[in-house]
C-alpha positions in Angstrom: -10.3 -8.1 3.2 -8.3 -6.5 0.0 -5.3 -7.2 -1.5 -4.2 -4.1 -3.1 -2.9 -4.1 -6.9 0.9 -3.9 -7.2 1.0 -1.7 -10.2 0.0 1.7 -10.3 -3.6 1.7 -12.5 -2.9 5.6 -13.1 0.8 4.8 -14.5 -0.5 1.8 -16.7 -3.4 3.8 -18.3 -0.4 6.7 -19.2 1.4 4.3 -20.9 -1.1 2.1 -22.7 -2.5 5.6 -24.1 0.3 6.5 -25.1 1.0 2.7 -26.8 -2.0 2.9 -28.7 -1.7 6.5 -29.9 1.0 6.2 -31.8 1.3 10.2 -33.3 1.4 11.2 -29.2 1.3 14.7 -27.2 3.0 16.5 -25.0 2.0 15.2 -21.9 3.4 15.7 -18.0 1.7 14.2 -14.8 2.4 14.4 -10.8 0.8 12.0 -8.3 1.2 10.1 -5.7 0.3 7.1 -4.3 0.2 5.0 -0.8 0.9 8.4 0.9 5.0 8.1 0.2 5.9 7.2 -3.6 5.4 10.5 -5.9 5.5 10.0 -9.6 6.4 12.3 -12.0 6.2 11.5 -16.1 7.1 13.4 -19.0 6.9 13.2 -23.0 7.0 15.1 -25.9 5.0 14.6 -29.4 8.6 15.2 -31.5 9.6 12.1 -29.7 6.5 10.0 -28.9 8.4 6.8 -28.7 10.3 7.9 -25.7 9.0 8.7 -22.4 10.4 9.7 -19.0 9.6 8.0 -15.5 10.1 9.6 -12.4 9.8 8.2 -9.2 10.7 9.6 -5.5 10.7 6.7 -3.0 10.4 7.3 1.2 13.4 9.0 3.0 15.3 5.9 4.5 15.7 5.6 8.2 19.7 6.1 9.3 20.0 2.4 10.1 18.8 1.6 6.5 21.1 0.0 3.5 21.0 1.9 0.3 23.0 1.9 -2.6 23.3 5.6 -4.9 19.8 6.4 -2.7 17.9 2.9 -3.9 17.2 0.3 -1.7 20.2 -2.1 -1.9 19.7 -4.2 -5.2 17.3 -2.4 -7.1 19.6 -1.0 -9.7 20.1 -4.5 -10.8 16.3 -5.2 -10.1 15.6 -3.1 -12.6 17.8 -3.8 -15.5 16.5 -7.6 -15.3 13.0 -7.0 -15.1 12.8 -4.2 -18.0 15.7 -5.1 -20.0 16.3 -3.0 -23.6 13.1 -1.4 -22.6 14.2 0.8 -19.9 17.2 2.8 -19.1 17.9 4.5 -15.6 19.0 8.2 -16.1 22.3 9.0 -14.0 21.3 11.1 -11.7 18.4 11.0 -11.2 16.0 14.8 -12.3 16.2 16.9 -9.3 13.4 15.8 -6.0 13.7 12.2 -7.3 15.0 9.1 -6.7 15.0 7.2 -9.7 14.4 8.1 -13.8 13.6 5.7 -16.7 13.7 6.7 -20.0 11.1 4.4 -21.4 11.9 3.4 -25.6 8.0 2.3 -26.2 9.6 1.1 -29.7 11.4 -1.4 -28.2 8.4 -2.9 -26.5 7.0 -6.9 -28.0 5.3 -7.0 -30.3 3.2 -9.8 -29.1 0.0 -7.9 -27.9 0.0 -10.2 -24.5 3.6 -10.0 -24.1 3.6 -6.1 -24.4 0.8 -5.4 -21.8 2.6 -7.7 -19.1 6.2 -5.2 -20.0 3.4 -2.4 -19.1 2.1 -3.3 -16.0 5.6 -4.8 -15.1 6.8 -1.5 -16.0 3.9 0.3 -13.7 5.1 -1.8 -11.1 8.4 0.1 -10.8 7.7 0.6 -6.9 7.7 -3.4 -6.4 10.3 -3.6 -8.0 12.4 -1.3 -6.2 11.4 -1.1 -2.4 10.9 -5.0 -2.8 14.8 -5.5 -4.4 16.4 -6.4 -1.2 13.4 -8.3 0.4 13.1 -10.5 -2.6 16.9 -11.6 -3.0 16.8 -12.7 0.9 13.2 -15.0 0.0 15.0 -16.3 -3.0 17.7 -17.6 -0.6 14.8 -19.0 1.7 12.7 -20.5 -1.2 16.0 -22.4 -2.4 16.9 -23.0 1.4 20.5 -21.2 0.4 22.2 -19.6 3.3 21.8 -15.5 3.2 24.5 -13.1 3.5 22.8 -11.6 6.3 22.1 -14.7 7.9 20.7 -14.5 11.6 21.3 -10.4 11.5 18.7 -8.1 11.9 18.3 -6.1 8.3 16.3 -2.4 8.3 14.9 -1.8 5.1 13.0 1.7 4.5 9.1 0.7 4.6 7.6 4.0 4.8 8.5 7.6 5.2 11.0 7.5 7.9 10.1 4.3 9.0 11.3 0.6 8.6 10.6 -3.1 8.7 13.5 -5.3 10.5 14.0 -8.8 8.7 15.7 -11.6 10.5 16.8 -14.4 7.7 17.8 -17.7 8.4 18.0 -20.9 6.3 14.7 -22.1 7.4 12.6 -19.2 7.6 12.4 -15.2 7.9 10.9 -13.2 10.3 9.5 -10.0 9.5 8.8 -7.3 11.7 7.2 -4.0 11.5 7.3 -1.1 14.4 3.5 0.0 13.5 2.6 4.2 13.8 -0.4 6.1 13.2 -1.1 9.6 13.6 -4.5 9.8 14.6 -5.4 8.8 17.9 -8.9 7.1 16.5 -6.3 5.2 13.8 -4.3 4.3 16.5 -7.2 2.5 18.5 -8.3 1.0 15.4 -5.3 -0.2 13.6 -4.6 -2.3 17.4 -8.0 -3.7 17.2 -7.7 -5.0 13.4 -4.4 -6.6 14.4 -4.6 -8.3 17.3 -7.9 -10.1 15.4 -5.6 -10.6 12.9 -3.0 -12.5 15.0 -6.2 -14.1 16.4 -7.7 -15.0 13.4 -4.3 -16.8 12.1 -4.8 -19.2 14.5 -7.8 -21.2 13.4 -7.7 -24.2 11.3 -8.2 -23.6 8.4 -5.5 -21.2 8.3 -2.4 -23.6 9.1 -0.7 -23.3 5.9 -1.0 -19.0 6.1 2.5 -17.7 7.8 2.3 -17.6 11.4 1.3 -13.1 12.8 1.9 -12.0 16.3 1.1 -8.5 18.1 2.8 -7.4 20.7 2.9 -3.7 22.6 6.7 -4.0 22.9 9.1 -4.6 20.6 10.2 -8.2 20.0 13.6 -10.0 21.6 15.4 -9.7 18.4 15.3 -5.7 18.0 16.9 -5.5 21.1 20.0 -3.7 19.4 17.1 -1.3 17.3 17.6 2.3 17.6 14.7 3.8 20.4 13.4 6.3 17.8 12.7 3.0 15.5 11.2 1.3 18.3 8.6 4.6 19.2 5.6 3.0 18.1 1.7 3.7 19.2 0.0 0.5 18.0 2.3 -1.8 18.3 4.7 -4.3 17.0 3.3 -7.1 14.2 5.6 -10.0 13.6 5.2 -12.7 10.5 7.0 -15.8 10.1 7.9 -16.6 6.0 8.5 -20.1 5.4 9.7 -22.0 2.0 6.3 -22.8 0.9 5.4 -19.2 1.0 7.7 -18.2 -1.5 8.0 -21.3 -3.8 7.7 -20.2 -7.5 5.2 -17.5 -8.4 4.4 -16.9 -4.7 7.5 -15.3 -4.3 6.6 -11.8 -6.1 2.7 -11.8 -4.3 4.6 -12.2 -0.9 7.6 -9.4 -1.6 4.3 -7.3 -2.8 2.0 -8.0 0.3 4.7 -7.6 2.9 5.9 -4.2 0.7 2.7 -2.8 1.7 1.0 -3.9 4.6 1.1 -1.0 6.1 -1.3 0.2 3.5 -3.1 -2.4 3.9 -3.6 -2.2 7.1 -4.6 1.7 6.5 -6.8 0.7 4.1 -8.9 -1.6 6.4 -8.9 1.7 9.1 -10.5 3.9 7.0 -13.1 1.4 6.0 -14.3 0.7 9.6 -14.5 4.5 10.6 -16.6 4.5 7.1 -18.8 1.7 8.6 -19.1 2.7 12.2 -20.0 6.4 10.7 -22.4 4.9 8.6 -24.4 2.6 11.2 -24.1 6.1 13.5 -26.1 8.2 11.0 -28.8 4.7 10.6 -28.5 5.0 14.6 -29.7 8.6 14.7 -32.1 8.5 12.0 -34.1 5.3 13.5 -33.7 6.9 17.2 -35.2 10.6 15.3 -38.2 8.8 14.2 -38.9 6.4 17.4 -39.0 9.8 19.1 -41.4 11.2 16.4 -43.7 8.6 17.4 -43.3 9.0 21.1 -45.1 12.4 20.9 -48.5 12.6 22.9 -51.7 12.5 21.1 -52.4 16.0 22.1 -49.6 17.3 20.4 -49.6 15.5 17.3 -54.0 16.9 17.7 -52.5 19.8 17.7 -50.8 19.7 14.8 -53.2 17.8 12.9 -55.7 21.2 13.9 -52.6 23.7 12.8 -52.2 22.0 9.5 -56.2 21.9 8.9 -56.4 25.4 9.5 -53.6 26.2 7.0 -55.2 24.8 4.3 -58.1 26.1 5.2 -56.7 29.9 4.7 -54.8 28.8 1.5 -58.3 27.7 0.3 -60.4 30.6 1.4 -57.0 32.8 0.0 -57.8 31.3 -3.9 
């Protein structure tokens, strides 16, 4: 099992470059990462101190909340965790959801304290997606009532695809409508669930939030749109109590539940990786058991073809 980072490595090592050379380049970068965040940054060497952060998040379902195309609460999100540092460009460059004009000047100066703003800062896609999925923990981890409380919430999980949170004061269930493309995926993403719902339920496990698979969608999403609900392997259901979010569990969990899809991918493509390595060690073992099944005659045979060839090569010199 991996837990995948919540920061983008590519985005960090950009920006601690460009931290540590001071004079700077012109520099401009596209990726993307997890199949559905594209990022797109920008500088100049006449101003090496500034630096421009683009970032274009999954196309929201209809049902979905936003605010000015963000998840709801991100804007905020992201003048509390960057501060002075950052400041969101209004609107946003053209293709993209959000810009940040990053002021590397106004970074700490405490060596430690700058390279946590960096990978805070690399984080930007935690931050936002996970805006409106951490303010409803925080009212579970302080056992506050939520605004939403006992109504299902849609927030945008992948391209054109959602997660459906229930809160209420004691807990918060978390649902996700699960699609692959692939048909081999498909078969294999079911498999690695339901052993994950299996797995949960052994002991030493207790204190781990509570998984369930099912093939049809849960009682609560009864009111979900059917294109929401058109799944191929299935419906995966977790149960957040306080404990899972108390103090710095809170960010891990919004993190982990951001992208278990991914995670989930990620463990696919591993086991076709496995299974199509054990199938070549399959072949090549069965390859040689029949090399030693030939007859004695015909291995003779060969023994007398490969006798007479050297033969010729030595009456040849």
């Amino acid at each position: 099992m991996i837990l995948l980072s919540s920061h983008s490595k590519y985005l960090l090592d950009i920006l601690s470059n460009r931290v540590e050379n001071a004079e700077g380049v012109d520099i401009e970068r596209r990726w993307t990462e997890f199949s559905d965040v594209c990022y797109h940054i920008k500088g100049s060497s006449e101003t090496p101190e500034f630096l421009n952060v683009s970032v274009s998040f999954p196309t929201p379902p209809e049902e979905t909340e936003i605010e000015k195309g963000l998840p709801c609460g991100a804007t905020e999100a992201v003048k509390v965790a960057y501060g002075v540092v950052v400041e969101s460009i209004v609107p946003p460059d053209e293709g993209f959801s959000l810009t940040l004009k990053l002021d590397l000047s106004k970074l700490p100066k405490n060596k430690e304290k700058r390279n946590d703003m960096l990978v805070k800062i690399a984080a930007v896609r935690e931050v936002v997606l996970g805006a409106p999925l951490k303010r409803i923990l925080e009212h579970l981890a302080s056992r506050t009532r939520a605004p939403a409380k006992d109504r299902v919430i849609t927030l945008v999980h992948r391209p054109k695809e959602c997660i459906f949170l229930i809160p209420r004061e004691d807990k918060v269930t978390v649902i996700y409508p699960i699609n692959f493309e692939d048909s081999i995926d498909t078969v294999l993403a079911t498999s690695f669930l339901q052993d994950l719902a299996e797995t949960r339920r052994s002991a030493s496990l207790y204190s781990a939030p509570s998984c369930t698979w099912s093939s049809t969608p849960p009682a609560e999403l009864d009111n979900a749109t059917t294109e929401s609900l058109s799944v191929n392997a299935g419906f995966f259901t977790f149960v957040i109590l306080p404990r899972h979010v108390e103090g710095k569990k809170l960010d891990r969990t919004v993190w982990i539940l951001s992208t278990f899809h991914a995670y989930v991918s990620y463990h696919v493509k591993c086991s076709e990786a496995f299974m199509h390595t054990r199938m070549r060690r399959r072949v090549d073992s069965l390859i040689q058991a029949l090399d030693r099944a030939k007859p004695e005659s015909e291995k003779s045979e060969e023994c007398a073809e490969n006798r007479s060839f050297r033969g010729m090569l030595q009456d040849h010199r």
